[in-house]
VEXSEKOL-867940 format. One line per 3 residues: number of its first residue (from 1); for each residue x, y, z of C-alpha. Coordinates in Angstrom, 1 decimal. Layout:
<nodes>
NUM = X:Y:Z ~ ...
</nodes>
This chain:
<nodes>
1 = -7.7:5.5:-17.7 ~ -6.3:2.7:-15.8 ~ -7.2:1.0:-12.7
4 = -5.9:0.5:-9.4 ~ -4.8:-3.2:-9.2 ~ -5.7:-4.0:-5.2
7 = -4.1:-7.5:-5.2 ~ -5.7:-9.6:-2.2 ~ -4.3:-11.8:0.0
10 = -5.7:-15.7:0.2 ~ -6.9:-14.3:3.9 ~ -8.2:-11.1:2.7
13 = -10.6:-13.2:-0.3 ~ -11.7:-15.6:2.0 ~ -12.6:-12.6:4.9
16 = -13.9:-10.6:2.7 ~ -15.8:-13.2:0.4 ~ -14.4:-11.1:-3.1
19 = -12.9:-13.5:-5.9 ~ -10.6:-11.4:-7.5 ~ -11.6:-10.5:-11.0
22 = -8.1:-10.1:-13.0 ~ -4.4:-11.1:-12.8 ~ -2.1:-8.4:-11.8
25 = -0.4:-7.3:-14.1 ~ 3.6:-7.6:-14.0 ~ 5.3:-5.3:-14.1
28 = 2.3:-3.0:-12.9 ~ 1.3:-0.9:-15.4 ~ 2.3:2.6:-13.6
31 = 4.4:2.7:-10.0 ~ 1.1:4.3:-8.7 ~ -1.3:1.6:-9.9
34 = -0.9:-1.5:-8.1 ~ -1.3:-2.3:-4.3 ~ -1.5:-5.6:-1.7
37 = -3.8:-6.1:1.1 ~ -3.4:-8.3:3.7 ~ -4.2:-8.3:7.2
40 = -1.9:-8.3:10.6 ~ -1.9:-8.1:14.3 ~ -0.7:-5.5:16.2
43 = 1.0:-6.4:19.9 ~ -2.7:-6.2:21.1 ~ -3.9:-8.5:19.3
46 = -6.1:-5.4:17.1 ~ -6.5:-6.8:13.8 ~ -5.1:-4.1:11.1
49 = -4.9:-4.4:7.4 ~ -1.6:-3.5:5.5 ~ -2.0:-1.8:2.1
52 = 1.6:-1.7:0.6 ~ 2.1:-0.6:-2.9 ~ 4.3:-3.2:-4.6
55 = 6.7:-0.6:-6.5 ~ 7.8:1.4:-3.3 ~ 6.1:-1.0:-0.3
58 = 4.8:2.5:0.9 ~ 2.2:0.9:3.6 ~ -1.1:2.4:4.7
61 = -2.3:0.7:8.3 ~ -6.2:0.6:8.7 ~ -8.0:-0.8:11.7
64 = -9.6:-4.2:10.9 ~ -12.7:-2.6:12.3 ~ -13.8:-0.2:10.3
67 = -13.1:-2.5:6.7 ~ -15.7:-4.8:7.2 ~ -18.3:-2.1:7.0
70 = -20.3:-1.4:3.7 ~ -17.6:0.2:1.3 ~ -15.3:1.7:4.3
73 = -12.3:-0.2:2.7 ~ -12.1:2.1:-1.0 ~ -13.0:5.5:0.8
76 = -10.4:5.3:3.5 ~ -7.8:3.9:0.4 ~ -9.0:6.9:-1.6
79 = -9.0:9.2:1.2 ~ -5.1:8.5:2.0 ~ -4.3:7.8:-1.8
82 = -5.7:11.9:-1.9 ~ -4.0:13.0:1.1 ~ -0.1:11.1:-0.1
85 = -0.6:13.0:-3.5 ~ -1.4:16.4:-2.1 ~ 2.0:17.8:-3.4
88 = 1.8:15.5:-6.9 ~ -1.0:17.5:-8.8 ~ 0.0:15.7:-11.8
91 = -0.8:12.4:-10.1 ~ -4.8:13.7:-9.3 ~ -6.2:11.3:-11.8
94 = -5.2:8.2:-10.0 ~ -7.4:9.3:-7.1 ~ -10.7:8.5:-8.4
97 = -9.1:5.8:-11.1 ~ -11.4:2.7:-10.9 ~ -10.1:-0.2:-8.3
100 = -10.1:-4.0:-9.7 ~ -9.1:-6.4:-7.5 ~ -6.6:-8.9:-8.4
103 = -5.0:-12.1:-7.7 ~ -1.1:-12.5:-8.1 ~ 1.8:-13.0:-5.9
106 = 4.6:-10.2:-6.2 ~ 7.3:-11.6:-4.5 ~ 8.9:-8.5:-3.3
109 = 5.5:-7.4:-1.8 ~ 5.0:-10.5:-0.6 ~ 8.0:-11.5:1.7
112 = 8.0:-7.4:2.3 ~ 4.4:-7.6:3.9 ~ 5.0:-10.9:5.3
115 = 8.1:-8.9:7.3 ~ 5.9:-6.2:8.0 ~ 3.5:-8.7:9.9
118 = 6.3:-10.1:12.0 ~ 7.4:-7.0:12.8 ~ 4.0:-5.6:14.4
121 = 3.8:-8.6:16.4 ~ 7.2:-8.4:17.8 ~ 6.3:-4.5:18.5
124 = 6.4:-4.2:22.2 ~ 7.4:-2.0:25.0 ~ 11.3:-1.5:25.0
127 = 13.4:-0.9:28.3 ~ 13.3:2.6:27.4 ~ 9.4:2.3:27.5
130 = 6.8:2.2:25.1 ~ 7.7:2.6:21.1 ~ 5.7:6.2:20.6
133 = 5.6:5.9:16.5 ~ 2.9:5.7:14.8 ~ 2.7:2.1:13.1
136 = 2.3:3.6:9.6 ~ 5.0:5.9:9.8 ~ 7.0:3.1:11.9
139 = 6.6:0.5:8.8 ~ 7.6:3.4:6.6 ~ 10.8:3.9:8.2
142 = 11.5:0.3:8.3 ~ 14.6:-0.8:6.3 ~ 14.0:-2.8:2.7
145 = 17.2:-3.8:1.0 ~ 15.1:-4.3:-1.8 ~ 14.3:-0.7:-2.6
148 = 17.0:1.3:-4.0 ~ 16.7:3.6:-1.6 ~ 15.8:1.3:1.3
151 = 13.1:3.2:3.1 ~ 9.4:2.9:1.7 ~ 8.5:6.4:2.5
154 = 11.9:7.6:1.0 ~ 10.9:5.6:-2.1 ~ 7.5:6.9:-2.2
157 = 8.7:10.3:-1.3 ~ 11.2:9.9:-4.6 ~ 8.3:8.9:-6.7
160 = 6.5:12.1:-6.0 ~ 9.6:14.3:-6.1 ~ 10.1:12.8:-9.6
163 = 6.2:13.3:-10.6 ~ 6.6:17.3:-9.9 ~ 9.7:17.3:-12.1
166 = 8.1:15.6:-15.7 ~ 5.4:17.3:-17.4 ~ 1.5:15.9:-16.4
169 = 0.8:12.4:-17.8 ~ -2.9:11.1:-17.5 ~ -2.8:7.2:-16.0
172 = -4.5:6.3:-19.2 ~ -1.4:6.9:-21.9 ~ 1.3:4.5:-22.1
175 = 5.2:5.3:-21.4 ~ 7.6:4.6:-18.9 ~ 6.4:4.7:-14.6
</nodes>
């Protein structure tokens, strides 16, 4: 079976005091099997993490707090991996697939989540009061003109949609994402 690339940030080694232990692979080996972790600041200064997978830059926000702790940081990724497949039964495997963390420097990710960071900060009250979306669905729903279909959670959406339509393929057998 293949792993789940987790590509760290220069901040996130350093925080976290984890020296990657491969190269990400490019192009990632499946659409499903590679994602980037870095940290940001929301307008409150609460210190988040942002983990975007680099095919669709579908982003999961988790509060800086509860990472730090003992092994917090792969069972909230596995719980939310497990709840975004729910409707891609063919996709199971990849919830329990074996994480490896990785150095590398996808430039799409990278400039995405760099946007992404910018974009929380700038966050704020509008004149039509405060912004009432959820920051994960909020980064979602942000516009990439790097995605064909411009939206992440459209693109990940698309992903899934296309998952139910082919026949089951275990993460471990080679082919096209």
């Amino acid at each position: 079976m293949d792993a789940i690339e987790i590509i760290l940030s220069a901040q996130v080694q350093k925080r976290w005091r984890i020296k990657p232990s491969v190269r990400a692979s490019e192009p990632p080996v499946h659409w499903l099997g590679q994602w980037r972790v870095d940290f940001a600041e929301k307008p409150d200064r609460t210190s988040v993490a942002l983990m975007t997978n680099t095919t669709t830059l579908y982003t999961f926000v988790f509060p800086g707090k509860e990472l730090g702790r003992d092994d917090n940081f792969e069972k909230l990724f596995r719980l939310r991996l497990g709840f975004s497949l729910v409707d891609a039964p063919a996709l199971n495997d990849w919830r329990s697939a074996p994480i490896l963390f990785a150095a590398g420097n996808p430039r799409v990710a990278v400039g995405s989540m760099n946007n992404m960071r910018q974009h929380m900060v700038w966050r704020a009250e509008t004149e039509l009061g405060p912004i009432e979306e959820d920051d994960e669905d909020w980064i979602n729903n942000m516009p990439f003109l790097s995605l064909p279909g411009i939206f992440p959670g459209n693109a990940f959406a698309q992903r899934l949609a296309e998952t139910r339509l082919t026949p089951a393929r275990h993460p471990g057998q080679s082919g096209p994402n």
